[in-house]
C-alpha positions in Angstrom: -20.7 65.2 127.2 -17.1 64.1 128.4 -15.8 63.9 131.3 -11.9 63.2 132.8 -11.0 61.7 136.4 -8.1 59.8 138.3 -8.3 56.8 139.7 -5.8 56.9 142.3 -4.8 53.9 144.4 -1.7 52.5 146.2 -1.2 49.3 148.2 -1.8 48.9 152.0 -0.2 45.6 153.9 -0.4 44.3 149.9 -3.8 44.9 149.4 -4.5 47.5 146.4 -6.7 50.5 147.3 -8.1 52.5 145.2 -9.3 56.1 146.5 -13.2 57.2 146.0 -15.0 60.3 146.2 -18.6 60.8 147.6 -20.6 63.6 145.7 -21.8 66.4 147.5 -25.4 67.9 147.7 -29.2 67.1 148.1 -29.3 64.6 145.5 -26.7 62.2 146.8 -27.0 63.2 150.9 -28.4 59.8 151.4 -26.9 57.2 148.5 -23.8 55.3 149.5 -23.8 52.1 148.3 -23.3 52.7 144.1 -23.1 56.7 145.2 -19.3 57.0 144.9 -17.4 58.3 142.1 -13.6 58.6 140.9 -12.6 62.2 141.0 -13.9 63.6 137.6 -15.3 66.3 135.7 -15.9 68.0 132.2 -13.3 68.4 129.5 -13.3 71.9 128.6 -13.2 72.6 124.9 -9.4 72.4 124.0 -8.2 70.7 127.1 -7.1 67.3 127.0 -8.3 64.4 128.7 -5.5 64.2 131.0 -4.7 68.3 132.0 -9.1 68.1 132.5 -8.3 65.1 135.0 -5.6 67.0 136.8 -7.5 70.0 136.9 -11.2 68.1 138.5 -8.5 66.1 140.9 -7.0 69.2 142.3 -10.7 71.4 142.4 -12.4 68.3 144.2 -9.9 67.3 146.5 -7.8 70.5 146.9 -4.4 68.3 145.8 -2.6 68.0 142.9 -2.4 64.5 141.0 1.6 65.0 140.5 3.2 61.7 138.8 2.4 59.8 135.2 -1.2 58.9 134.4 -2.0 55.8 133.0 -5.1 55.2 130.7 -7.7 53.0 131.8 -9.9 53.6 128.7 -13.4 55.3 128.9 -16.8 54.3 130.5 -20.8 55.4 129.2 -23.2 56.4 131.8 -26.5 55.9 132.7 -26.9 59.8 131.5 -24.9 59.4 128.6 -21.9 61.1 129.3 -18.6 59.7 128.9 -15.8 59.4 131.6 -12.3 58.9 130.5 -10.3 57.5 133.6 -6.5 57.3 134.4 -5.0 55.5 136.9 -2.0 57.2 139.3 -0.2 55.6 142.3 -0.4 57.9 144.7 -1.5 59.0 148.5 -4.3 61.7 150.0 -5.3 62.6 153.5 -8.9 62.2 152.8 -8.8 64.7 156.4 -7.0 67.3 154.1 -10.2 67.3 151.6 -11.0 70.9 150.4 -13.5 70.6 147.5 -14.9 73.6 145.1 -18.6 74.0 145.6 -21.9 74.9 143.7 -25.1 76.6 143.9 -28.2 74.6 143.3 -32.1 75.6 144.4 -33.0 73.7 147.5 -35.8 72.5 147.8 -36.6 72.5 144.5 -39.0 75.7 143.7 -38.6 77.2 146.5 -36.3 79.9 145.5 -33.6 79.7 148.1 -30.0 78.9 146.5 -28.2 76.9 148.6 -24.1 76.1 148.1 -22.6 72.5 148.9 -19.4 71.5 148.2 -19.1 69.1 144.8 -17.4 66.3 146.7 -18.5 65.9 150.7 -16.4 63.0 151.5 -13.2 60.9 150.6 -12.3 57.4 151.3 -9.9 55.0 151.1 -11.3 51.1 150.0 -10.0 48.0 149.1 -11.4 46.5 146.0 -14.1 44.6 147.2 -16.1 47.4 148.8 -15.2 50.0 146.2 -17.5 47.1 143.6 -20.1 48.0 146.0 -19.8 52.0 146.7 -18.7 53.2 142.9 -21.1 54.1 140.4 -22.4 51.2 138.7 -20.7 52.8 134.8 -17.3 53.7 136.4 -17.4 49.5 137.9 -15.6 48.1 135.1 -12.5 50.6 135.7 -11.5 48.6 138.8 -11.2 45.6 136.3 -9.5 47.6 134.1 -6.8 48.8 137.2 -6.0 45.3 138.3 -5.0 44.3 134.5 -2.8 47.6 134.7 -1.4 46.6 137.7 -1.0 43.3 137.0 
């Protein structure tokens, strides 16, 4: 399984910030802390990498990722599927977040269908605390960022 997502950061007062995305849903309601994600979703057969990661960016966060995306490489995890990131300087009103949403059965068994949005929350962090809120897999693409950067 592959997946495609943005890493988008800019700088604040010279500190680099990178810009997370909580999922939305049952499963993740009450996970924070290695919860977060960048934007990102699956590669549709004969998409590239890069149009998928536009794509997720603009259905999660109801904005487009306009300007040149730079590779950071790809991550495994836990589940086995594959992320390939790209980094883009940019800015988002994390108050202007309009995500796509899904159905799921909640509680599970019970037959009702529930919808939630795919992303629930947006935030702005500075390095340090986006070690601690992104998905343990997606950890090393910070790394990978600040070599970009420089």
């Amino acid at each position: 399984m592959r997946s495609a997502g943005i890493l988008l950061h800019r700088r604040r007062e010279g500190a680099l910030q990178v810009l997370l995305a909580h999922p939305g849903g049952p499963f993740w309601a009450r996970r924070d802390d290695g919860g977060w994600t960048i934007p990102k979703g699956l590669v549709d057969a004969g998409e590239s990498a890069e149009a998928a990661a536009r794509r997720e960016f603009l259905e999660e966060l109801g904005a487009e990722a306009i300007g040149e995306l730079v590779p950071l490489g790809s991550v495994r995890q836990r589940g086995g599927k594959h992320v390939e990131a790209f980094a883009l300087e940019g800015d988002f009103d994390v108050a202007a977040l309009r995500s796509n949403t899904f159905e799921t059965e909640w509680p599970p068994r019970s037959g009702r269908m529930q919808t939630y949005p795919e992303i629930d929350r947006a935030a702005w962090m500075d390095l340090a605390t986006a070690r601690i809120k992104l998905l343990e897999a997606q950890r090393p693409l910070l790394d990978r960022l600040e070599a970009a950067l420089g």
